[in-house]
C-alpha positions in Angstrom: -8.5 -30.7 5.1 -5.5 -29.3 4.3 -1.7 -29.7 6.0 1.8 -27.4 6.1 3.0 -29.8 3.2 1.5 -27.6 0.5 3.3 -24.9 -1.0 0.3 -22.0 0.3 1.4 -22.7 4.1 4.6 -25.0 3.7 8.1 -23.8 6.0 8.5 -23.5 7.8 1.3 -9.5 33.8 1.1 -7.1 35.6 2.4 -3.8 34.7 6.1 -2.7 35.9 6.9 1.0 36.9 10.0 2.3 35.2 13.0 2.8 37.0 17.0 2.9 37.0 20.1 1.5 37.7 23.6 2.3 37.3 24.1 -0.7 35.3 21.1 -3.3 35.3 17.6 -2.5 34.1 15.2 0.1 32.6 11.7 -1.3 32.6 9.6 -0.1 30.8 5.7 -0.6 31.5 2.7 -0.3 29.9 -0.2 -2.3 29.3 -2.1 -3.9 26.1 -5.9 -3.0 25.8 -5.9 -6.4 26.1 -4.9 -6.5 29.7 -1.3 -8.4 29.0 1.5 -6.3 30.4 4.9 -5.5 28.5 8.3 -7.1 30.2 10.7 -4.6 30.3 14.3 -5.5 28.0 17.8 -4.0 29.9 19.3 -1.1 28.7 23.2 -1.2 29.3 24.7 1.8 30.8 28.2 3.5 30.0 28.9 3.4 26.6 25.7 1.6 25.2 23.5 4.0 27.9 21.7 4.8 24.5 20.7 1.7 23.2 17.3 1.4 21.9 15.1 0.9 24.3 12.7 -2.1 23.6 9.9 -4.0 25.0 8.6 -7.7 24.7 4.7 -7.9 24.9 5.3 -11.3 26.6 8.1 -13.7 28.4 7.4 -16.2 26.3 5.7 -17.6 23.3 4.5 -20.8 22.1 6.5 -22.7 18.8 3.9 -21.4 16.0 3.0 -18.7 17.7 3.9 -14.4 16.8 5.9 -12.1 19.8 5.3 -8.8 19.3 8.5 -6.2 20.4 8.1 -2.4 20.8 10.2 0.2 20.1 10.1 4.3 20.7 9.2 5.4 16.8 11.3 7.7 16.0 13.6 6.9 18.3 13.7 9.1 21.5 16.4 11.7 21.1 19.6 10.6 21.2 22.5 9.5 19.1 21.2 6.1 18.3 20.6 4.9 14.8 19.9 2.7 12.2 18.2 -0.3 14.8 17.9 -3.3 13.4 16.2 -6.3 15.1 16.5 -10.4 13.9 15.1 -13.6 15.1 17.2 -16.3 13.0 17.2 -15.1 9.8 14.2 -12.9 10.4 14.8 -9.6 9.6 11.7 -7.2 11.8 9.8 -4.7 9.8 8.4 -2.1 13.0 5.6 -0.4 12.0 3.2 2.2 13.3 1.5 0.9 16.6 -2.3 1.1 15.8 -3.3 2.1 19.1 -0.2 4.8 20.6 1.2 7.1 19.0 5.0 7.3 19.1 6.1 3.6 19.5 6.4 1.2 16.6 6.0 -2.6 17.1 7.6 -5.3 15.2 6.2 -9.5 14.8 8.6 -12.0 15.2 7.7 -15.7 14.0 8.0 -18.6 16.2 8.5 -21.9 13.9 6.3 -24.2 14.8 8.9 -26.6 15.1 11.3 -24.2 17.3 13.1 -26.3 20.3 11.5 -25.0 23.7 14.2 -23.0 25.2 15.7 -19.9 25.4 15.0 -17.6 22.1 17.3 -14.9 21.3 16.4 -11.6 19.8 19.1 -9.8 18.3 19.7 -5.8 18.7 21.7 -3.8 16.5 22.4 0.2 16.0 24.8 2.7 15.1 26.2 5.5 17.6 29.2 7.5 17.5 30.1 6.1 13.7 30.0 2.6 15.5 28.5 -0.3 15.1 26.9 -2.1 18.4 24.9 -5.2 19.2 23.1 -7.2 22.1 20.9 -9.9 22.2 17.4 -10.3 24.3 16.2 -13.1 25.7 13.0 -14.6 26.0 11.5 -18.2 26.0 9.9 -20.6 23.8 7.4 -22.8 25.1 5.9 -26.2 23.8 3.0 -26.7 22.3 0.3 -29.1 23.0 -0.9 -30.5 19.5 -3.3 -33.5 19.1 -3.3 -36.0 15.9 -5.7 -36.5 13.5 -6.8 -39.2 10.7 -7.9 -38.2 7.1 -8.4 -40.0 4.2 -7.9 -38.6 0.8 -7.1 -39.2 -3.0 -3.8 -40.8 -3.1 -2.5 -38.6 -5.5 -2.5 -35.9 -2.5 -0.6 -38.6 -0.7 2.2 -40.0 -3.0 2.5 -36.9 -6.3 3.0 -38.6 -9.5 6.3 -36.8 -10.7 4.6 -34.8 -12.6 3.1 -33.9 -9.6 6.1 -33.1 -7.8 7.7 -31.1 -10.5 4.0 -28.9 -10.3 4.6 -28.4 -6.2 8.3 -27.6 -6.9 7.2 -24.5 -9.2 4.6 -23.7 -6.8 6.4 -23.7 -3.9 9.7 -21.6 -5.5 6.7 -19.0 -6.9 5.6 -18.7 -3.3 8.7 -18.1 -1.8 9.2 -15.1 -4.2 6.0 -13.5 -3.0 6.8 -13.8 0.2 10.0 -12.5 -0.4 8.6 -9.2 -2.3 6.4 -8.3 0.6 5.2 -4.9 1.0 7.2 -3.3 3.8 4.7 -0.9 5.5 1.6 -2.0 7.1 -1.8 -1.6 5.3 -4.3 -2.8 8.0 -5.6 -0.2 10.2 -7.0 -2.3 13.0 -7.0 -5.8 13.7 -8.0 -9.0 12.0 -11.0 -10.8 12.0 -12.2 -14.2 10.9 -12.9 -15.2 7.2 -16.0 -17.1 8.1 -18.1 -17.4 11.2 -18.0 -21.3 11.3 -16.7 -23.8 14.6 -12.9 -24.7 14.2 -12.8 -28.1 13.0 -9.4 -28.6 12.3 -6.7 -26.9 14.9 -3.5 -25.5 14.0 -0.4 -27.5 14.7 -2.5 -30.8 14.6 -0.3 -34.2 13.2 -2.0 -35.1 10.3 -2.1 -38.9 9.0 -3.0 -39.0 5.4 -4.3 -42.5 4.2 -2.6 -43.5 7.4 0.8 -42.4 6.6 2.2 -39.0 9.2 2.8 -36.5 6.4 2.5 -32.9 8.3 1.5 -31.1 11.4 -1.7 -28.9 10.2 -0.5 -25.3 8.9 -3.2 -23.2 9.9 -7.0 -23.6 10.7 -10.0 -25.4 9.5 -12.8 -23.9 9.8 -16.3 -25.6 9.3 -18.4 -24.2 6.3 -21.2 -25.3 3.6 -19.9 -25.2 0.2 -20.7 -22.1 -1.7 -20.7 -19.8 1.5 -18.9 -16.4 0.8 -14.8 -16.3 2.5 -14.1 -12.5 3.3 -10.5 -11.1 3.8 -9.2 -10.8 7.3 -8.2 -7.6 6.9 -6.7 -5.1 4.5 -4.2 -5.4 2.0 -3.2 -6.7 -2.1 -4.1 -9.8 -3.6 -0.6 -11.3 -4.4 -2.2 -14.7 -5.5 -5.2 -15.9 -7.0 -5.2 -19.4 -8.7 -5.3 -23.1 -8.0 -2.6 -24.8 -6.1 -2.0 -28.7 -5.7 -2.6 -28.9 -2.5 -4.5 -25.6 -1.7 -6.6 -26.1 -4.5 -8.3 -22.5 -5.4 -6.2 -20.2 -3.1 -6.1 -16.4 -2.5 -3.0 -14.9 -0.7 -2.8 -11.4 0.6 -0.2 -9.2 1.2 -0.9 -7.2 4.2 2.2 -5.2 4.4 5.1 -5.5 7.7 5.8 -9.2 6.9 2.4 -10.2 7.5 -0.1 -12.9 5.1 -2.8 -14.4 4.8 -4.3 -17.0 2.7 -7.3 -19.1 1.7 -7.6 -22.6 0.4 -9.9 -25.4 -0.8 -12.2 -22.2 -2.5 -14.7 -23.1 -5.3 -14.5 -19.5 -6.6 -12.5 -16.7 -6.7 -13.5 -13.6 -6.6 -10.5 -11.2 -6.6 -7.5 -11.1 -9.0 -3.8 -10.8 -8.6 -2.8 -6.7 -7.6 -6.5 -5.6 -6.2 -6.8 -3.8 -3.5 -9.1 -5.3 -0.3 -10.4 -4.2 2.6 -11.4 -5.6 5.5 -14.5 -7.9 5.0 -14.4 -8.4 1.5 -15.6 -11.3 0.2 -12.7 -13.1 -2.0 -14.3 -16.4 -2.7 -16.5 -19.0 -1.7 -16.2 -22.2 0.5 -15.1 -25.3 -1.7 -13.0 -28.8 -1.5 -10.8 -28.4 -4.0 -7.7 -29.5 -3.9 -5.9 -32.2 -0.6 -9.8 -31.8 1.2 -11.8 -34.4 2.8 -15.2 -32.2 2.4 -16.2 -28.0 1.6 -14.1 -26.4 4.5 -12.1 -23.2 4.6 -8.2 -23.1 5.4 -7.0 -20.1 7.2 -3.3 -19.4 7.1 -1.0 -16.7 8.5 2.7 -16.4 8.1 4.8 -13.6 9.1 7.7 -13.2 8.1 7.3 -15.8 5.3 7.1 -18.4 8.7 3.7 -20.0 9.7 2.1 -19.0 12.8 -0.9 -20.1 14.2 -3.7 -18.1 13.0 -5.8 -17.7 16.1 -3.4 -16.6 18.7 -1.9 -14.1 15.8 -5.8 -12.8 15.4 -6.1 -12.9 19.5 -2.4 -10.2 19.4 -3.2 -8.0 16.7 -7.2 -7.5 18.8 -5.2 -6.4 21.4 -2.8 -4.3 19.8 -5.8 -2.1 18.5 -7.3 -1.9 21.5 -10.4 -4.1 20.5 
């Protein structure tokens, strides 16, 4: 098993027909493969009648879960410029929309621990040699997250420091890959699995170690004999490829826009740091190494250099290309 403590995962419908007002809303309506239906953003009139026009994939998203926001790419004629779009201290990379040409979409991160509430996006652009903002609103919903009981070695549990000094390295190397992300997108469709096994560990889980409450679960077990081959999600560059603390042998991949993966507890590793993989390449093989109770994969996502839960991030970028 494996829990957000380490340094590999640690951080933190129906469609509407457009129409206009003189001063409220322009909806703006069209409809994932998927079947969910975008929610229209306002566009101010008078002297913000050109803001960017965006739209939310969804009302509202679930604390470790990924909101997706669309945006006319390049920007319909007119004298807006230079958008930029935050969540927090997110700043969104938009990208290419797999499936339509002419709009670009953007991931925003929802921290697992976010407060349920109102969520804030904000808007920013340049017209007329000035500067103007907005903010957009959505919601953040609770998540419902059971607790679970492991027990491992106590070194997992209570680092020597020696230990601690290790994780600290660990965890400031990982925040500088993050940081260097690649900025365009290199997947061309969606993301599937690593391995085909049951879930046996859930995302967002409390996890008691030794029966002390150390984390809430980072990502996704998933249930796998040791040896078995773990295949990359989807494509992108190996930005890490060695043994962790408590990831044990881990691979992380950069696939461009904010977006990466990894993979822990392997008893092999395949790739090396800089290669270049495609979808459905095998990276390494099911192990325990590292904080693990037993051979199991753990799948991680963070976007944005923020966890997100796996599942419901492979469920949005299925219906993003259409699949």
């Amino acid at each position: 098993m494996h829990d957000s403590r380490q340094p590999m995962n640690a951080q933190p419908h129906s469609a509407t027909a457009s129409r206009r007002t003189p001063v409220r809303f322009k909806l703006v309506a069209w409809v994932l493969a998927a079947g969910l239906a975008a929610v229209g953003i306002p566009s101010l009139a008078g002297a913000e009648s050109s803001a960017p026009r965006i739209t939310l994939f969804a009302s509202s998203v679930e604390a470790g879960g990924t909101l997706a926001v669309a945006l006319d790419c390049p920007p319909a004629k007119g004298p807006a410029r230079e958008i930029h779009l935050a969540f927090a201290d997110q700043r969104i990379a938009f990208f290419p929309h797999p499936a339509k040409d002419g709009t670009c979409v953007g991931l925003v991160a929802i921290p697992l621990n976010a407060a349920p509430g109102n969520g804030t996006l904000s808007l920013e652009w340049a017209e007329a040699g000035r500067r103007h903002t907005r903010t957009v609103a959505f919601r953040i919903v609770a998540g419902a997250y059971g607790e679970e009981r492991l027990s491992v070695d106590p070194r997992h549990v209570r680092p020597s420091p020696a230990d601690l000094e290790r994780i600290r390295r660990e965890q400031e190397k990982l925040r500088r890959v993050y940081a260097a992300g690649i900025p365009e997108r290199l997947w061309s469709s969606g993301f599937e699995l690593p391995v085909p096994g049951e879930v046996n560990g859930a995302f967002g889980t409390r996890r008691v170690f030794n029966g002390e409450l150390r984390s809430q679960h980072s990502g996704v077990d998933f249930r796998a004999a040791a040896g078995d081959p773990v295949r990359v999600s989807s494509s992108g560059v190996v930005r890490l490829a060695e043994e962790l603390f408590y990831s044990g042998n881990a691979v992380l991949v950069d696939h461009g826009a904010g977006v990466f993966t990894s993979y822990s507890h392997l008893s092999r590793i395949h790739v090396e740091v800089g290669q270049r993989v495609e979808t459905g390449e095998v990276i390494g093989l099911i192990g325990a190494t590292g904080r693990a109770t037993g051979p199991h994969l753990h799948w991680g996502v963070k976007v944005n250099a923020v966890t997100v839960n796996p599942l419901s991030f492979q469920k949005l970028m299925a219906a993003l290309s259409g699949g």
